[in-house]
VOPAGU-2260 file (C-alpha; in pm, 1 decimal, decimal comma):
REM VOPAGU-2260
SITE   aa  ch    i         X         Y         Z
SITE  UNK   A    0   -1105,0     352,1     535,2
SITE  UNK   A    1    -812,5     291,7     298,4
SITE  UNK   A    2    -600,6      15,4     299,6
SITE  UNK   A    3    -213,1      73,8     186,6
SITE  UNK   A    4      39,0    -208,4     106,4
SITE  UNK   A    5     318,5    -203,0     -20,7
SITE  UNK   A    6     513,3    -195,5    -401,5
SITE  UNK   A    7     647,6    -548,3    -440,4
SITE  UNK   A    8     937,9    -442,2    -691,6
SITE  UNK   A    9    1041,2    -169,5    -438,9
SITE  UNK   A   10    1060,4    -388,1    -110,0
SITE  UNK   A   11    1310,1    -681,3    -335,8
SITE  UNK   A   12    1525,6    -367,4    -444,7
SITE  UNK   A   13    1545,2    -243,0     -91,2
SITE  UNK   A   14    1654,3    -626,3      48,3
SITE  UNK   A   15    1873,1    -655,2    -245,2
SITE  UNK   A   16    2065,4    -345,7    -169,3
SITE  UNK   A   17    2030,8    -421,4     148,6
SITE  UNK   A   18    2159,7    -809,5     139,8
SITE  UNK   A   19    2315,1    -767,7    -256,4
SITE  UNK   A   20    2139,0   -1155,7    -291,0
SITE  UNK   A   21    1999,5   -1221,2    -614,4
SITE  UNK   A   22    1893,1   -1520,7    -446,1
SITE  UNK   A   23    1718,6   -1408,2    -164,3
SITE  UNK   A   24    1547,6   -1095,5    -394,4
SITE  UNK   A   25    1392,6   -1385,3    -581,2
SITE  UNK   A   26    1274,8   -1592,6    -273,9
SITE  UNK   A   27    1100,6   -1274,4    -112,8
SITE  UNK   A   28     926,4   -1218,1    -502,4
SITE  UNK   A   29     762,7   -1568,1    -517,7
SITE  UNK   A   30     658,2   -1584,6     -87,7
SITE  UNK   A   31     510,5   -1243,9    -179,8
SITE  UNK   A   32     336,0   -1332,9    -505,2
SITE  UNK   A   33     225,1   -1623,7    -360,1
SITE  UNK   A   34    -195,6   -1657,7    -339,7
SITE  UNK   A   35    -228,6   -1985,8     -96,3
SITE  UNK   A   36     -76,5   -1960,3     281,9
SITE  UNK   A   37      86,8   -2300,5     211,9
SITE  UNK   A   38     325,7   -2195,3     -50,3
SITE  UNK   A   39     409,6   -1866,4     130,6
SITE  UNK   A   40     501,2   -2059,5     430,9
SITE  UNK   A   41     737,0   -2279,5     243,0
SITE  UNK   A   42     922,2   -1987,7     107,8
SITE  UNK   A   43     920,2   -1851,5     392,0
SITE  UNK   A   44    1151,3   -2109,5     557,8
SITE  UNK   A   45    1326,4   -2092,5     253,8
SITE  UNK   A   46    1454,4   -1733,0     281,4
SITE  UNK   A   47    1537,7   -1793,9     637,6
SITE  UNK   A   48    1782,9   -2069,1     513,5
SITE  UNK   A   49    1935,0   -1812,7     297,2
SITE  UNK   A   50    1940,0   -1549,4     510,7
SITE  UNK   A   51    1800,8   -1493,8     886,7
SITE  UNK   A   52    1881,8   -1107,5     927,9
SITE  UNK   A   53    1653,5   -1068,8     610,8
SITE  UNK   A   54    1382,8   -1362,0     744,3
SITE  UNK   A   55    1363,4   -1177,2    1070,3
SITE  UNK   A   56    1329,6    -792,1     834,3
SITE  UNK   A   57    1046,2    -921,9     677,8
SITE  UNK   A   58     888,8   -1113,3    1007,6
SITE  UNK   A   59     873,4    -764,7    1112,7
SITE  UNK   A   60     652,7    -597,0     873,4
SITE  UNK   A   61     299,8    -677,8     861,1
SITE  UNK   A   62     199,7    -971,4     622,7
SITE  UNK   A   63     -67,5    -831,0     443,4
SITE  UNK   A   64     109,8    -523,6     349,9
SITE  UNK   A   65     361,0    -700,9     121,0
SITE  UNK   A   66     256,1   -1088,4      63,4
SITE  UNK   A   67     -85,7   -1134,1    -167,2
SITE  UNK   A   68    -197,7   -1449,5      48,8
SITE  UNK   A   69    -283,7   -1221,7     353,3
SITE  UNK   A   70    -429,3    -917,0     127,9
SITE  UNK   A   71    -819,3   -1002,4     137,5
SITE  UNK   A   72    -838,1    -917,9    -160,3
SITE  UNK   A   73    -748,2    -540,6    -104,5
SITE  UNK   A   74    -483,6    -480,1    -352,7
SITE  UNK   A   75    -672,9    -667,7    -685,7
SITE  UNK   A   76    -324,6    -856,1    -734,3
SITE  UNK   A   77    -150,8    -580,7    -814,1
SITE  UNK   A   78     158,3    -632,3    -668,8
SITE  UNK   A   79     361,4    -320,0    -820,2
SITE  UNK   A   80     292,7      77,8    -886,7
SITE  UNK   A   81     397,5      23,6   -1246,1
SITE  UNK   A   82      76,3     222,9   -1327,3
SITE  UNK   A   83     166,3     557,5   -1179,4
SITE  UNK   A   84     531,8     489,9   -1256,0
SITE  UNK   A   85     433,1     494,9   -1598,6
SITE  UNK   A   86     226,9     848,0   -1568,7
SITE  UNK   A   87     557,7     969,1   -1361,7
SITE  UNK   A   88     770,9     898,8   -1699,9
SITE  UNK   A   89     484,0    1044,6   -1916,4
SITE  UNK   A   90     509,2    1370,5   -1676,5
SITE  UNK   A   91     904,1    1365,7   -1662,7
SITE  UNK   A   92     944,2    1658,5   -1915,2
SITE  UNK   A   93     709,5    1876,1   -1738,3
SITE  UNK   A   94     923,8    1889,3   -1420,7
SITE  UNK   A   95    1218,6    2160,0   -1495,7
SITE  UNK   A   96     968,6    2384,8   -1620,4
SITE  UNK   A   97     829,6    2719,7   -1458,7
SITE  UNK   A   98     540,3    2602,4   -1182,2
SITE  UNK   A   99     243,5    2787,2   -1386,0
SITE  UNK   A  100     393,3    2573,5   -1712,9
SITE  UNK   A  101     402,2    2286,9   -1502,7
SITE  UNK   A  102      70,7    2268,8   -1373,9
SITE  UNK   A  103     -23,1    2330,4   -1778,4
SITE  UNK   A  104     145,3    2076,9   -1887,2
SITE  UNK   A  105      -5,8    1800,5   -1604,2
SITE  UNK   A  106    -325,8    1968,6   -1637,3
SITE  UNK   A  107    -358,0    1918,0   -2042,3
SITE  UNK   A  108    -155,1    1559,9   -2047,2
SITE  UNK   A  109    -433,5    1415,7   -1809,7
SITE  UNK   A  110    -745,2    1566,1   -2022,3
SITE  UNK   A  111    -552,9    1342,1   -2313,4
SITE  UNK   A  112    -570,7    1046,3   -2101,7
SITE  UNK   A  113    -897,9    1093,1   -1955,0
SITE  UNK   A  114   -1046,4    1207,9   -2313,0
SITE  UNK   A  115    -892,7     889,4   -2506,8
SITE  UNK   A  116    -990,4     651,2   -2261,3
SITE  UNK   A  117   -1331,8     772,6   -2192,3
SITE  UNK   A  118   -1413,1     766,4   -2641,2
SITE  UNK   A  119   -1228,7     399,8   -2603,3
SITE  UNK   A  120   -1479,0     251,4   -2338,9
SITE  UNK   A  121   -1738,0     379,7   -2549,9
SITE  UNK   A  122   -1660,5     223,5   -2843,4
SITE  UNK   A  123   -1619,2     -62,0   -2663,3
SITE  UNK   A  124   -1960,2     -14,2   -2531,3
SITE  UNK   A  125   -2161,5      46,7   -2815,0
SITE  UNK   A  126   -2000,7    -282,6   -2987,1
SITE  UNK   A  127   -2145,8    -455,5   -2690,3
SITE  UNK   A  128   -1827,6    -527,3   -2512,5
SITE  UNK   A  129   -1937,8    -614,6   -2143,7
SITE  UNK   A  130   -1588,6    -718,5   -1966,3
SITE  UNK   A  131   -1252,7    -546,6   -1986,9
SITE  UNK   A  132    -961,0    -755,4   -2205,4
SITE  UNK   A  133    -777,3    -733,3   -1889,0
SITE  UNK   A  134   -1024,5    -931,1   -1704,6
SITE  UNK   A  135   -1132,3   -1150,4   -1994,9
SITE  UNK   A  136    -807,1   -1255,2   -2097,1
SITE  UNK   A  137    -750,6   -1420,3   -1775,6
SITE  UNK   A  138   -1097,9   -1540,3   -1792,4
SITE  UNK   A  139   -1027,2   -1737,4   -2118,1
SITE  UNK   A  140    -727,4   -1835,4   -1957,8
SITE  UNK   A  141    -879,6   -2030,2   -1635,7
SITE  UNK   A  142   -1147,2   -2119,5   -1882,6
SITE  UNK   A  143    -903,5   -2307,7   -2106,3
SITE  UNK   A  144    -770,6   -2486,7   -1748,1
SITE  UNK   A  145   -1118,5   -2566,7   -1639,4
SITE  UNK   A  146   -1163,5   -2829,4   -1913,2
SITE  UNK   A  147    -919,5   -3052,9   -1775,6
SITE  UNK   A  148   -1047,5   -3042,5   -1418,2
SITE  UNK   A  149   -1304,2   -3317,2   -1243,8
SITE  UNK   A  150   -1583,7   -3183,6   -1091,4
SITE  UNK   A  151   -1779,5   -3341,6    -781,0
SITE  UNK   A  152   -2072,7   -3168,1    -615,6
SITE  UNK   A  153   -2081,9   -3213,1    -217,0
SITE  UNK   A  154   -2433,0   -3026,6    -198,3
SITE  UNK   A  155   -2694,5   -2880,9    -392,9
SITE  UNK   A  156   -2833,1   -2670,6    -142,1
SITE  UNK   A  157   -2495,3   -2488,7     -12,6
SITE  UNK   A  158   -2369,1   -2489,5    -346,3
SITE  UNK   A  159   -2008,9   -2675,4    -235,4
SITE  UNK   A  160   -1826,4   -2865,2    -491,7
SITE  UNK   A  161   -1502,8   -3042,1    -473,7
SITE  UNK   A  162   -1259,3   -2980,3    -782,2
SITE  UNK   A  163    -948,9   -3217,9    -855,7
SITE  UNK   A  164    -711,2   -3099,5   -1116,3
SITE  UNK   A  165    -525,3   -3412,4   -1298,2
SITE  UNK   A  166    -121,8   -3381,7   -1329,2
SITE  UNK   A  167     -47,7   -3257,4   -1645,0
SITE  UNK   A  168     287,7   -3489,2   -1760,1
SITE  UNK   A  169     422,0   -3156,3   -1944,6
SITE  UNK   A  170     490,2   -2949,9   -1701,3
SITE  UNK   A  171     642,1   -2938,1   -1314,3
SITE  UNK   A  172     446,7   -2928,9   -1009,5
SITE  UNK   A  173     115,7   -2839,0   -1167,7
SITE  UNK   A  174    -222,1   -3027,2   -1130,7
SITE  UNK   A  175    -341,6   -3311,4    -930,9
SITE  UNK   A  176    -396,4   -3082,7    -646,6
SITE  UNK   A  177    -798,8   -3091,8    -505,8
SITE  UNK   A  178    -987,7   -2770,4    -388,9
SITE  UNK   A  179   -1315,7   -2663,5    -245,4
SITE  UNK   A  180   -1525,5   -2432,8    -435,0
SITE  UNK   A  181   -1874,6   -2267,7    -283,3
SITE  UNK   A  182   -2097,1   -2056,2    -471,0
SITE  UNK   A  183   -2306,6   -1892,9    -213,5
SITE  UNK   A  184   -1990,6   -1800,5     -49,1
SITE  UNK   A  185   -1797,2   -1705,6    -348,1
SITE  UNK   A  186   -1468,5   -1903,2    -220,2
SITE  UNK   A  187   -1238,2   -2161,5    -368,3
SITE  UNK   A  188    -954,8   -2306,6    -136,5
SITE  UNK   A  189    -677,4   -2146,4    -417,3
SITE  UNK   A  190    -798,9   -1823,6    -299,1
SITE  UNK   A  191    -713,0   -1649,2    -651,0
SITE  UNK   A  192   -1094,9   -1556,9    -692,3
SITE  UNK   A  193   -1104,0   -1354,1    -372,5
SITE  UNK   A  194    -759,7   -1194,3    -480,8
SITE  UNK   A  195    -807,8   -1131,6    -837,2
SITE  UNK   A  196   -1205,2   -1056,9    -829,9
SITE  UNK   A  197   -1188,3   -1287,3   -1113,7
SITE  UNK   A  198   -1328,0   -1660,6   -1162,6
SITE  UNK   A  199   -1040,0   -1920,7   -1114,1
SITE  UNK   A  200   -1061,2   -2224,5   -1351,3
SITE  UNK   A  201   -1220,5   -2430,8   -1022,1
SITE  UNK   A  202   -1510,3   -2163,9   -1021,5
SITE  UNK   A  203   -1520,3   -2163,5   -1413,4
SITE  UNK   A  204   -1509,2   -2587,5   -1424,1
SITE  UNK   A  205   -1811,5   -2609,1   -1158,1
SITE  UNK   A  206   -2051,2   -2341,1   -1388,4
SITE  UNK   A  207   -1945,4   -2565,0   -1709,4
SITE  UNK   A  208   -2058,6   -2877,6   -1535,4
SITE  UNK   A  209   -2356,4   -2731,9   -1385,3
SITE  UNK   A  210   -2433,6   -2455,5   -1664,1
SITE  UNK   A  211   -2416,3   -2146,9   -1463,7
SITE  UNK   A  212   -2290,1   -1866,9   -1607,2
SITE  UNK   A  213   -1910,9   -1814,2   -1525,6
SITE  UNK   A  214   -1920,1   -1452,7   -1630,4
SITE  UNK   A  215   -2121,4   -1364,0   -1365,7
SITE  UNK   A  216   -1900,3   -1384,4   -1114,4
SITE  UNK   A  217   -1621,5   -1121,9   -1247,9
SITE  UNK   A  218   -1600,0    -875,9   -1020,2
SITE  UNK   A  219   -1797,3    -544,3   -1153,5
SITE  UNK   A  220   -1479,9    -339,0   -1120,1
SITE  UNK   A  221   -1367,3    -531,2   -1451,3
SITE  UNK   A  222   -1663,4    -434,2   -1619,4
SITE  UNK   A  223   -1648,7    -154,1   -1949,9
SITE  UNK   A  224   -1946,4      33,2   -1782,1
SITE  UNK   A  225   -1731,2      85,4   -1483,8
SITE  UNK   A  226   -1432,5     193,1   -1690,5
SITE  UNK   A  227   -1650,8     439,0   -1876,9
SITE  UNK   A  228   -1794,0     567,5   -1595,0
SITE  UNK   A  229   -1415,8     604,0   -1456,3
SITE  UNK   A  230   -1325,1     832,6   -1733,6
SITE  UNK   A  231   -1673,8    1004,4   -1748,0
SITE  UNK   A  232   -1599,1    1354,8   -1571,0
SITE  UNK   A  233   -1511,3    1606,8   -1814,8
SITE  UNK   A  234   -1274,1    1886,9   -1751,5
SITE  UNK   A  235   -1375,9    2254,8   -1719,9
SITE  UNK   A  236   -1190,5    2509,7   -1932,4
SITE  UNK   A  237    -925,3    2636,9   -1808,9
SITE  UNK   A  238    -930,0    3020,0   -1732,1
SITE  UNK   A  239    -835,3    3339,4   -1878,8
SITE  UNK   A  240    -558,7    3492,5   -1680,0
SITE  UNK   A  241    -794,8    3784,8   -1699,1
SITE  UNK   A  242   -1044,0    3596,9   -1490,3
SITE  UNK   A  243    -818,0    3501,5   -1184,4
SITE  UNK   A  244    -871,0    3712,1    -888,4
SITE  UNK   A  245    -665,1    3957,3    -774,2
SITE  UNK   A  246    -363,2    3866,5    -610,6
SITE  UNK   A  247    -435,3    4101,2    -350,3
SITE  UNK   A  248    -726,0    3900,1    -230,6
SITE  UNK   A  249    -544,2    3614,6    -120,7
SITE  UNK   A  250    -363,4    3516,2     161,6
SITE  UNK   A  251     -53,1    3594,1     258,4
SITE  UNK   A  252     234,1    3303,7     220,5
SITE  UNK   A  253     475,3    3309,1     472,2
SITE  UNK   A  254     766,0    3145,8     542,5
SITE  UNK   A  255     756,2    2865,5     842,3
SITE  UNK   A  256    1007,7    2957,1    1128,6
SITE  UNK   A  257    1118,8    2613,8    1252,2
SITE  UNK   A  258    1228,1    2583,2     892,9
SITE  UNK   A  259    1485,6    2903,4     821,3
């Protein structure tokens, strides 16, 4: 079964034409983007201070289609279609031209992208690249965090650990928060493991004090093998127009009725 949710950056620019509240398009951005139920709910009540018609819009439509803290982990924290925006604008000048032209032009433009992704992952491979800079940028990230957290283990046998994160005096309403974090389970209270598929700093903190390997826990999706083998199909040669079968053959296109 597939899940769909919705694009993030579409649902504020529908409530801002909607409501025309800068405001209130912010508020619904950070509820949305927000990975622990706690800090949804208090924007939540926020945007209902601001504005009820638009608290009451967004009551309506289901929870885990458009806020990241009731996603399971579904949507990888993408939040956005930026991605296939992006191929739209790369297949923009293909779209006044003559259909056979068109389907040319789409057909050739994704062999590019397929082709130069595929010989990336493999040089990326054969230097013995195992995770994705996406994925191991944020790693390195939460890894940098996890040195400043305090790590307590609850059991040995479950694998549970307790994780405090000191205040950090240069910034605002960061650190000294305390979350669970269990191994066997693969959970941590923050939740941003089971949304991002990738190791918080709580996870990361526990394997330094315990020397496990963080790593192991990225989410295989992230890995270069599984970009490589994303990009692997190759694409057949295109036929002669000599070799297409005679119109004649097909079926017949008609027009539907309910529609003239």
């Amino acid at each position: 079964m597939t899940e769909h949710r919705y694009c993030l950056r579409h649902l504020c620019s529908n409530m801002n034409t909607r409501w025309n509240n800068e405001t209130l398009k912010n508020l619904v951005w950070r509820a949305a983007s927000a990975t622990q139920e706690r800090k949804f709910n208090a924007t939540f009540d926020l945007i209902e201070n601001v504005n009820q018609d638009a608290h009451q819009y967004l009551k309506d439509v289901p929870k885990e289609k458009w806020a990241l803290t009731f996603d399971e982990g579904y949507r990888y924290g993408a939040m956005t279609t930026n991605v296939s925006e992006c191929f739209n604008g790369v297949l923009k000048g293909a779209r006044s031209l003559p259909i056979i032209a068109m389907v040319k032009y789409t057909w050739f433009k994704l062999n590019a992208y397929f082709d130069d992704r595929r010989n990336n992952s493999i040089e990326q491979l054969n230097s013995g690249k195992k995770w994705c800079k996406y994925a191991l940028d944020i790693f390195m990230r939460n890894k940098e965090k996890a040195e400043h957290h305090r790590v307590m283990r609850l059991s040995a046998q479950q694998q549970s650990y307790q994780v405090d994160t000191p205040h950090n005096p240069g910034t605002t309403g960061h650190g000294d928060h305390t979350h669970g974090v269990n191994l066997l389970q693969r959970t941590c209270t923050c939740q941003k493991w089971k949304l991002y598929k990738i190791p918080c700093s709580h996870v990361i903190a526990v394997c330094i004090r315990y020397r496990h390997d963080a790593e192991q826990y990225i989410d295989l999706c992230y890995s270069v093998d599984a970009l490589f083998r994303s990009y692997a199909p190759v694409f057949p040669v295109l036929k002669d127009r000599l070799s297409w079968s005679d119109p004649k053959e097909t079926r017949r296109v008609l027009p539907n009725p309910q529609l003239i």
